[in-house]
Biotite code that builds the C-alpha atoms (Angstrom):
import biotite.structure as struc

atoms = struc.array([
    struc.Atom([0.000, 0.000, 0.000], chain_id="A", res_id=1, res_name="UNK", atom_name="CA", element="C"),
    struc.Atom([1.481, 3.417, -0.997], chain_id="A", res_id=2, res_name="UNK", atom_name="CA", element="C"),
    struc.Atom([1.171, 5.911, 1.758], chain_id="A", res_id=3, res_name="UNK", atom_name="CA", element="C"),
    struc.Atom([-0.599, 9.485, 1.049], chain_id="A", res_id=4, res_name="UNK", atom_name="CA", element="C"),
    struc.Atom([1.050, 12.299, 1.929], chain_id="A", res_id=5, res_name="UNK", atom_name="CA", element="C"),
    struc.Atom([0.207, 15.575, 3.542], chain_id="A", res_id=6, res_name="UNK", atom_name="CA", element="C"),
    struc.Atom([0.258, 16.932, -0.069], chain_id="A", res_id=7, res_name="UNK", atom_name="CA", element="C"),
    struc.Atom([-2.317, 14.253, -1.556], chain_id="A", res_id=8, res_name="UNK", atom_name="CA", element="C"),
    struc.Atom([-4.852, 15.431, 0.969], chain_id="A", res_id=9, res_name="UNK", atom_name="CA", element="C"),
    struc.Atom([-4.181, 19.234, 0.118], chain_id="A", res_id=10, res_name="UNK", atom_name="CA", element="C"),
    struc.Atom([-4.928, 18.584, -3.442], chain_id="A", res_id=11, res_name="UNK", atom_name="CA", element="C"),
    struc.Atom([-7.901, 16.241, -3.227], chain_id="A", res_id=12, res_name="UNK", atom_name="CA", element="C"),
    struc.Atom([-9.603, 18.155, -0.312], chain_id="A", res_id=13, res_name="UNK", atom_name="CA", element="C"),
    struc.Atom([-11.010, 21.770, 0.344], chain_id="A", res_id=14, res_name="UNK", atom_name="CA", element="C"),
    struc.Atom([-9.265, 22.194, 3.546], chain_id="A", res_id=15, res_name="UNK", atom_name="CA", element="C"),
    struc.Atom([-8.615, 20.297, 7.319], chain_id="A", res_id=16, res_name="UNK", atom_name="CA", element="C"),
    struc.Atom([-11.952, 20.549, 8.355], chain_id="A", res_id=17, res_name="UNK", atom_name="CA", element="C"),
    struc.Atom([-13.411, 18.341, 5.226], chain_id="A", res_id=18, res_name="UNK", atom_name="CA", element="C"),
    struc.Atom([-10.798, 15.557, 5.836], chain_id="A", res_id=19, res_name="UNK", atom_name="CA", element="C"),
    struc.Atom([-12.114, 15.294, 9.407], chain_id="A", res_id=20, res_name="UNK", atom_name="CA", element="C"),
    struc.Atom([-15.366, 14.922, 8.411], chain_id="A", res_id=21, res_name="UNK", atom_name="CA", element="C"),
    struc.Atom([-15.258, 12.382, 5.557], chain_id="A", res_id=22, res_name="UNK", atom_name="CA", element="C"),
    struc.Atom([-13.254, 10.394, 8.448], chain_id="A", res_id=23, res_name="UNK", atom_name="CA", element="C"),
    struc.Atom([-15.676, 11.134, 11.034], chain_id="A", res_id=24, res_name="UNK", atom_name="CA", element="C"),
    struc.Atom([-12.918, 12.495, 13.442], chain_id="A", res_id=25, res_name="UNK", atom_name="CA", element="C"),
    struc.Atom([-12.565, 15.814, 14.815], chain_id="A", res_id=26, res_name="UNK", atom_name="CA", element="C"),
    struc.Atom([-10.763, 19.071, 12.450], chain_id="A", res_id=27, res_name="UNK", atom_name="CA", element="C"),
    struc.Atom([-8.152, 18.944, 15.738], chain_id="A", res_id=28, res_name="UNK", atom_name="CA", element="C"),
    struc.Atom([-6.930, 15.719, 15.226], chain_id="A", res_id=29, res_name="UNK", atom_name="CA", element="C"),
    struc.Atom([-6.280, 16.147, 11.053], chain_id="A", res_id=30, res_name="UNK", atom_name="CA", element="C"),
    struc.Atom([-4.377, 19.374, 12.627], chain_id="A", res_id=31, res_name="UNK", atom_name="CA", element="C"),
    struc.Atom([-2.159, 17.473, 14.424], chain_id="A", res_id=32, res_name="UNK", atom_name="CA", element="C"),
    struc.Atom([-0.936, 15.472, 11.411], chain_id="A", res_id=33, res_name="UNK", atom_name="CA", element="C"),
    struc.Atom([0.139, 18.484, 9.464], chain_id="A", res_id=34, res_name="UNK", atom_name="CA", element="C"),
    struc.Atom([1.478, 19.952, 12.354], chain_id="A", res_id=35, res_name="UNK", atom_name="CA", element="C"),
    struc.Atom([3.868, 16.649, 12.952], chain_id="A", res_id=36, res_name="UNK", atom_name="CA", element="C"),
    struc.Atom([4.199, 16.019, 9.487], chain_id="A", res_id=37, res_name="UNK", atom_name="CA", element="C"),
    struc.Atom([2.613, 12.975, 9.087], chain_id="A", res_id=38, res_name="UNK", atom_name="CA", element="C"),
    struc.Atom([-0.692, 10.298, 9.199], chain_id="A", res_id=39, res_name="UNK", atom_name="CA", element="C"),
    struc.Atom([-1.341, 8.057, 11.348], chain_id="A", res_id=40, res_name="UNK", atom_name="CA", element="C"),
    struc.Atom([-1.469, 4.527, 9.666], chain_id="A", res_id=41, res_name="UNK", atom_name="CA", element="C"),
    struc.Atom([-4.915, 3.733, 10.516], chain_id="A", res_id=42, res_name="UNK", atom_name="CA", element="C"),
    struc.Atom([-5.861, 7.108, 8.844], chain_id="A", res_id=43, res_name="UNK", atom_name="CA", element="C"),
    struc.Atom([-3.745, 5.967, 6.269], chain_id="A", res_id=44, res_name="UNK", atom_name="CA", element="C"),
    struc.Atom([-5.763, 2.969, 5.169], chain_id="A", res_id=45, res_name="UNK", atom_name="CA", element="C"),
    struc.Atom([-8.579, 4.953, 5.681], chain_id="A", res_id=46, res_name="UNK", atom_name="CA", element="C"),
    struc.Atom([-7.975, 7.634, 3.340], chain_id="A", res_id=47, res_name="UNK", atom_name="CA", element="C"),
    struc.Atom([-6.679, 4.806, 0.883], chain_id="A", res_id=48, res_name="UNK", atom_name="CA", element="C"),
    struc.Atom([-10.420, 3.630, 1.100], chain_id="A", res_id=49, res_name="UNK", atom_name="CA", element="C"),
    struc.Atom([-12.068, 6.192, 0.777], chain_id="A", res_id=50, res_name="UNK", atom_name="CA", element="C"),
    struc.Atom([-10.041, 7.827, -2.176], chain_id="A", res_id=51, res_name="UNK", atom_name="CA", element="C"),
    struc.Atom([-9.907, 4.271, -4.263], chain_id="A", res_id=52, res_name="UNK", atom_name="CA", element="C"),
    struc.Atom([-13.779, 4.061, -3.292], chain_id="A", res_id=53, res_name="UNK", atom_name="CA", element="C"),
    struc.Atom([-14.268, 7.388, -4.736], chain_id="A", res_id=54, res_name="UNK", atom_name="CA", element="C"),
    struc.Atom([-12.452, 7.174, -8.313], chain_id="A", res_id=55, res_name="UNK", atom_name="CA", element="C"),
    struc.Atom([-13.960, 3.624, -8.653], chain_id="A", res_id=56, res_name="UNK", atom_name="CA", element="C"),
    struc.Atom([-17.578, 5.062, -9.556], chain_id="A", res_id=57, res_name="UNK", atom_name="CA", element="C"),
    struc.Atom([-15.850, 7.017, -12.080], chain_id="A", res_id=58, res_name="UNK", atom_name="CA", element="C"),
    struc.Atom([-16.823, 10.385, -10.829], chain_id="A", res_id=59, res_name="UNK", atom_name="CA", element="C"),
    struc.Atom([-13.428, 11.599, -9.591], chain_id="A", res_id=60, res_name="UNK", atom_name="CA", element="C"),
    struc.Atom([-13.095, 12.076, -5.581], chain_id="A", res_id=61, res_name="UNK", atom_name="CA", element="C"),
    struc.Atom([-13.798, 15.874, -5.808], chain_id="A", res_id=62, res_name="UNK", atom_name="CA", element="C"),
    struc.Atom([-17.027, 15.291, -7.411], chain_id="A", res_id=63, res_name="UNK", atom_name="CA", element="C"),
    struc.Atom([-18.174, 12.235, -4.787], chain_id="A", res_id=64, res_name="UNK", atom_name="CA", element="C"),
    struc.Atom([-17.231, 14.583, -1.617], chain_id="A", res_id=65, res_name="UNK", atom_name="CA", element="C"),
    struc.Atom([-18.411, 17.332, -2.789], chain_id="A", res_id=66, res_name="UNK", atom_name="CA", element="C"),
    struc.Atom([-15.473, 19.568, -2.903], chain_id="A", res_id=67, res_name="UNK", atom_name="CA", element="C"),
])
């Protein structure tokens, strides 16, 4: 599995606050991962999830999350 960065997550959502709630977590704790630079691996797998589940209905992930 190939990690996501810090930068994937800029690109493919509108800001912290989105991220948290697509993962159902709180804006504070997606904070914390750009402020130490990285993602937790269960957010990791997560976000791999969600992202492959999104371009998998062919829609593109900004159009399924409505960013």
């Amino acid at each position: 599995m190939k990690n996501i960065t810090l930068e994937v997550l800029k690109d493919k959502f509108r800001n912290q606050s989105a991220i948290a709630e697509q993962l159902n977590i709180s804006r504070q704790a997606v904070s914390k991962w750009f402020i130490v630079g990285s993602i937790p691996k269960l957010r990791q797998y997560e976000l791999t999830e969600l992202l492959l589940d999104n371009t998998a209905d062919n829609k593109g992930v900004c159009v399924r999350l409505g960013i």
